[in-house]
C-alpha positions as CSV (number, residue, x, y, z in Angstrom):
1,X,0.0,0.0,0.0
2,X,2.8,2.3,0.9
3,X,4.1,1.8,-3.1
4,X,0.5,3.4,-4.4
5,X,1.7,7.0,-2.9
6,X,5.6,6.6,-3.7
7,X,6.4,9.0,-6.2
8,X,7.6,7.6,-9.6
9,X,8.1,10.7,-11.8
10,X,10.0,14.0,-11.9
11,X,7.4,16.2,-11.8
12,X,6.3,18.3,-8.6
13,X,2.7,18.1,-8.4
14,X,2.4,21.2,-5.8
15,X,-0.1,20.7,-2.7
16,X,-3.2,23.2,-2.3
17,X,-2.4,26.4,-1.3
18,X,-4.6,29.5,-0.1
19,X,-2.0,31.9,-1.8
20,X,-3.8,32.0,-5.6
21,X,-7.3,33.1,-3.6
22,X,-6.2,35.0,-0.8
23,X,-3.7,36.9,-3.9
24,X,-6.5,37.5,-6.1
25,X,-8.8,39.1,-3.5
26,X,-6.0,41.3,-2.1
27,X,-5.3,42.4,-6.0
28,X,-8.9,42.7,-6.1
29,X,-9.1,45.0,-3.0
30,X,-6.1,47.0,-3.8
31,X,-7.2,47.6,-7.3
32,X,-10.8,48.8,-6.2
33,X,-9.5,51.0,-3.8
34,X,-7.1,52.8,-5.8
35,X,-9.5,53.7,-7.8
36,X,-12.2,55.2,-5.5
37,X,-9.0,57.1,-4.3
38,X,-8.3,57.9,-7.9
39,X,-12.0,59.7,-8.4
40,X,-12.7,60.2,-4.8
41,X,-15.6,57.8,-4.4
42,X,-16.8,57.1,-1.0
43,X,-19.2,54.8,1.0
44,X,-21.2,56.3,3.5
45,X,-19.6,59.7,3.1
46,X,-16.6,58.5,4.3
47,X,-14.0,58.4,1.8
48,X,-12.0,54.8,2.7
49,X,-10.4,54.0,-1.2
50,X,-6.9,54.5,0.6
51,X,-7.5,52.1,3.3
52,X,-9.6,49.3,0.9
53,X,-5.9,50.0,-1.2
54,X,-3.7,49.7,1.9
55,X,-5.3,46.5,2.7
56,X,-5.1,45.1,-0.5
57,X,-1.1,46.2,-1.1
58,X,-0.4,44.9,2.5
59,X,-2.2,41.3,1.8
60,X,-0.6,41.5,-2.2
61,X,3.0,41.8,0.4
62,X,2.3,39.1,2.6
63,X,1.4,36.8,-0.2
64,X,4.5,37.3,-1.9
65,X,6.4,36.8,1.3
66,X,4.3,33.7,2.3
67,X,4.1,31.9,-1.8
68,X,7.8,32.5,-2.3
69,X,9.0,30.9,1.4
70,X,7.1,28.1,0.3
71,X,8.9,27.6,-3.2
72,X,11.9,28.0,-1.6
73,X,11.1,25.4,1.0
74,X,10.1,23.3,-1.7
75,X,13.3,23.1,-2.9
76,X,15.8,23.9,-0.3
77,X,14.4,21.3,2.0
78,X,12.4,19.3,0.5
79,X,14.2,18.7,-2.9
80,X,11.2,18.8,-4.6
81,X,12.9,20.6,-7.9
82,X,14.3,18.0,-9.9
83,X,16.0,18.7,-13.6
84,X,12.9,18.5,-14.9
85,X,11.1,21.2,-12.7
86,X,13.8,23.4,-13.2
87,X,13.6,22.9,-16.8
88,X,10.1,23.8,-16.8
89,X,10.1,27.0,-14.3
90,X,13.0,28.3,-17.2
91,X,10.2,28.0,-19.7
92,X,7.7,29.8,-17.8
93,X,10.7,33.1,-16.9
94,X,11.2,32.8,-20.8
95,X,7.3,33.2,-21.3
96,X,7.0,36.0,-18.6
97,X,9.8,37.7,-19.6
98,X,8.7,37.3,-23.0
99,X,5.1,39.0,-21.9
100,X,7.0,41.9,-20.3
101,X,8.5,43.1,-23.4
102,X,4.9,42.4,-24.9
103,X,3.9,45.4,-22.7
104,X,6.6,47.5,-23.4
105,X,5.9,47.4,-26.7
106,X,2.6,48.8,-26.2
107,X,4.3,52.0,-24.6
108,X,6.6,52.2,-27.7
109,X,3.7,51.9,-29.9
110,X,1.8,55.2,-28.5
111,X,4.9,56.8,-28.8
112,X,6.3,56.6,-32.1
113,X,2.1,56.4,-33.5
114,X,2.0,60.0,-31.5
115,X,5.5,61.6,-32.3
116,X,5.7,60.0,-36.5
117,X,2.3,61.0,-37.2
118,X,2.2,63.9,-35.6
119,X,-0.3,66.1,-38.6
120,X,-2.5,62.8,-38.7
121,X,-5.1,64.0,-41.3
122,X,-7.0,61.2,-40.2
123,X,-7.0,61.8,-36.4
124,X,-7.3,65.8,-37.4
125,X,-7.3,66.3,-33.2
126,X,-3.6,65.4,-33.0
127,X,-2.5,68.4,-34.5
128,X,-4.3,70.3,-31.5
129,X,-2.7,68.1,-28.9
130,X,0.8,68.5,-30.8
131,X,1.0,71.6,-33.3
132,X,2.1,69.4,-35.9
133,X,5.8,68.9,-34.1
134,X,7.7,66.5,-32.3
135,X,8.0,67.3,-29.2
136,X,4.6,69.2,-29.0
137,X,5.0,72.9,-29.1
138,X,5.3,74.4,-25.4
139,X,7.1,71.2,-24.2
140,X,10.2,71.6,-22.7
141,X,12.2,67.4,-22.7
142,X,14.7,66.2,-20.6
143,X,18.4,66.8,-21.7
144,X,19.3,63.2,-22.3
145,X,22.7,63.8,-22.1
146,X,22.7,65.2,-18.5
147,X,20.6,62.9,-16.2
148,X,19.1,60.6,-18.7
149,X,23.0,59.4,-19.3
150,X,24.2,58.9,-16.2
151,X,20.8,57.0,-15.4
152,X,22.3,54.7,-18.6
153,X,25.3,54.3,-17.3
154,X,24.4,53.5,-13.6
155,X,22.1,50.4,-15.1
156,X,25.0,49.6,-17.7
157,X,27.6,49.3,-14.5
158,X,24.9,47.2,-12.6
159,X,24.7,44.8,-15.4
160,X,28.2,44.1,-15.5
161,X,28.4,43.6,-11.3
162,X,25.0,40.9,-11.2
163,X,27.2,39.2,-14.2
164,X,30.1,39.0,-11.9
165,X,27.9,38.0,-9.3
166,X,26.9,35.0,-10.9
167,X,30.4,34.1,-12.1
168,X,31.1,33.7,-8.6
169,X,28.5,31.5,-8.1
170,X,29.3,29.5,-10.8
171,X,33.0,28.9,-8.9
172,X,31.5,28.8,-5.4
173,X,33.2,32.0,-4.5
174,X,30.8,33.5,-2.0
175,X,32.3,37.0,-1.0
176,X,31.9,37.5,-4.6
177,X,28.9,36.7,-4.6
178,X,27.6,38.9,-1.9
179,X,30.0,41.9,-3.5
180,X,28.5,41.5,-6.5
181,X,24.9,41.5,-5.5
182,X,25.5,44.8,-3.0
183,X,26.7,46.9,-5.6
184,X,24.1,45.6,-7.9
185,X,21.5,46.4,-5.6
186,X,23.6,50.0,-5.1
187,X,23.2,50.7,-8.4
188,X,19.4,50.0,-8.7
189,X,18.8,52.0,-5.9
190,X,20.9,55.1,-7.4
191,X,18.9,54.5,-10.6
192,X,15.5,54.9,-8.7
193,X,17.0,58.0,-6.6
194,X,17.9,60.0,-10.0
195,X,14.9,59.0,-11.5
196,X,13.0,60.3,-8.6
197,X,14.8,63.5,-8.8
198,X,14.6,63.9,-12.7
199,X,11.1,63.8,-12.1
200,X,10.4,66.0,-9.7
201,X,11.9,68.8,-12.1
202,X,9.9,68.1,-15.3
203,X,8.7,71.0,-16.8
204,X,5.8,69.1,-18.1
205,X,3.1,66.7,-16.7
206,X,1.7,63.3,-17.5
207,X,-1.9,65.4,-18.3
208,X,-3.1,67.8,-20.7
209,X,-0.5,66.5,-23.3
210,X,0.4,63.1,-25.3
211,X,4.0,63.8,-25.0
212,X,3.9,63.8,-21.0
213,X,1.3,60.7,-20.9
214,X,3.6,58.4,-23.3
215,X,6.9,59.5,-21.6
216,X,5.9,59.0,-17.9
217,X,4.1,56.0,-18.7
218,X,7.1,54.4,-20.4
219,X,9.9,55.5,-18.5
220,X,7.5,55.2,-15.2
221,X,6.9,52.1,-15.7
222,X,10.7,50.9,-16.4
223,X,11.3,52.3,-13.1
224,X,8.6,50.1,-11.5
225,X,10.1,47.0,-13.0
226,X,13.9,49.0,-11.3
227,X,12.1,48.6,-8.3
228,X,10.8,45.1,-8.6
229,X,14.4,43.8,-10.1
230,X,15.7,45.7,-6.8
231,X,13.5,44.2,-4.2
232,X,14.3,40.4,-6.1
233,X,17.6,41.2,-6.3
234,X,18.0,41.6,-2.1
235,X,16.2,38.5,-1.5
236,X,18.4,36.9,-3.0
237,X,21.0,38.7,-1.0
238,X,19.5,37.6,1.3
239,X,19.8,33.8,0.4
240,X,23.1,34.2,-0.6
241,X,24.0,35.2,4.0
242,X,22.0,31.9,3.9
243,X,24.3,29.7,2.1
244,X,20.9,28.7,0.2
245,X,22.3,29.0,-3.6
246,X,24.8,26.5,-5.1
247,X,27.1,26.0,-8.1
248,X,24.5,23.8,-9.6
249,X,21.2,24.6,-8.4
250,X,20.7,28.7,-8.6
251,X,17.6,29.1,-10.3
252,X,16.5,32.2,-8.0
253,X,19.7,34.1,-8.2
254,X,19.7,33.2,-12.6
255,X,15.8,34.3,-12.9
256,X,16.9,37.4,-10.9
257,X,19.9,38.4,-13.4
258,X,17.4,37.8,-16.2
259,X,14.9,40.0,-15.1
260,X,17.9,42.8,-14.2
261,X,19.4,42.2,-17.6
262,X,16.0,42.6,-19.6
263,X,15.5,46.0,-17.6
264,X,18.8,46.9,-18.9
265,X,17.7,46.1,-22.8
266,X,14.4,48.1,-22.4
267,X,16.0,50.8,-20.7
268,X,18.6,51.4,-23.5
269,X,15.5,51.2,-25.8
270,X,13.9,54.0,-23.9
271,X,17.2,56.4,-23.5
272,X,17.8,56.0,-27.1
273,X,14.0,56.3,-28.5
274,X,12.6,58.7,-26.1
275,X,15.2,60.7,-24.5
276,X,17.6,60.7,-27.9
277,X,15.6,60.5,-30.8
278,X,12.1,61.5,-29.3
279,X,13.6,65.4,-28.7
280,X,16.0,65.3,-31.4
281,X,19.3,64.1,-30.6
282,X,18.8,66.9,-27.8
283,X,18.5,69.5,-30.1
284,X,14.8,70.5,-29.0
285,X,16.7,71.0,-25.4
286,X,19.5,73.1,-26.8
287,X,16.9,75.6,-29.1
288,X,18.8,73.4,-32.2
């Protein structure tokens, strides 16, 4: 009897789990709440779309927390990831990676349909929105050779340091390995500091003009996938004091560099398309 339960495959067949439902109503929550904060909706007079939000972002936290000690578990512990499983969870990075770009693309799209078209006979209204010119008249871009650059080469450097990260890992050499991931984290964290500051002295907003909505979305949204990278980056930092990773079995740590390096790629998409090109090689900045 005890053979009819023994396990004669390489596949993980995971147990049940409350983290899918209790996720999907804390999305749920936090996305209904941001948006009676949004428009200012209320129940009962009482304006509570912040604290309907709050509970949703701190139950979308916990989740995370709780869903990834368990994978973890699963295969520090318990062994559970065999070749196979690995095999498998490198197919499904490929396909979200894959979806990420996907989305990015979108943002591209509404920017070079909005700055190539710009006197759109069939969408007459553009020319209202943009005066016929690229960037709209009464816009004032970024000079992408001032902050924009150093923004490039902050991610460029981090790059490099999460590759010699995991060149250490590869040859077991664990100071490396921490080094590596500190100044990688560094880096991200200098990224999201200068972004922070370029933004706070735009001298245009993400309303009332196209030029504004498509950059801030883009670039915005880059900076929200910075911070994601950053936060997955310092857990496994935090592994890495653990002594969970090894030569051999790493997946965390190489799904972690994958992610950093793709933020890279669509980063030097954005510097050159919408910082370079979308104001004119900087000429717009400069009165060229």
């Amino acid at each position: 009897m005890a053979d009819a339960h023994a396990k004669h495959h390489d596949y993980h067949l995971v147990d049940p789990s409350p983290w899918p439902l209790i996720g999907a109503v804390s999305a749920f929550l936090g996305a209904v709440g941001a948006i009676m904060w949004m428009h200012g909706l209320s129940i009962g007079g009482m304006r509570c779309g912040p604290y309907i939000a709050g509970v949703g972002a701190i139950g979308i936290i916990y989740v995370m927390i709780a869903w990834w000690s368990d994978v973890i578990h699963e295969a520090q512990d318990l062994h559970l990831h065999t070749r196979v499983v690995q095999l498998h969870h490198r197919y499904g990075m490929m396909m979200f990676i894959a979806s990420e770009v996907m989305f990015f693309v979108a943002w591209f799209w509404a920017f070079f349909d909005s700055s190539l078209f710009t006197a759109d006979q069939i969408d007459y209204a553009r020319v209202a929105f943009t005066g016929g010119t690229w960037p709209p008249k009464g816009i004032e871009p970024f000079d992408p050779w001032h902050l924009p650059l150093l923004n490039t080469l902050i991610l460029l450097t981090s790059g490099t340091t999460v590759t010699w990260a995991h060149h250490a890992l590869l040859h077991d050499d664990r100071k490396s390995l921490k080094t590596g991931l500190w100044l990688t984290i560094l880096l991200g964290l200098s990224f999201t500091c200068v972004q922070a500051y370029e933004y706070s002295h735009a001298q245009f907003g993400f309303k009332g003009n196209i030029f504004g909505a498509t950059f801030f979305m883009a670039t915005g949204f880059h900076g929200f996938h910075v911070i994601i990278g950053t936060i997955f980056l310092i857990v496994c930092l935090l592994r890495a004091y653990r002594g969970d990773f090894t030569p051999k079995q790493h997946l965390g740590f190489e799904f972690a560099a994958w992610y950093w390096h793709f933020v890279d790629v669509v980063w030097l998409f954005l510097f050159a398309a919408i910082y370079v090109w979308g104001t004119g090689g900087g000429a717009a900045v400069h009165g060229g």
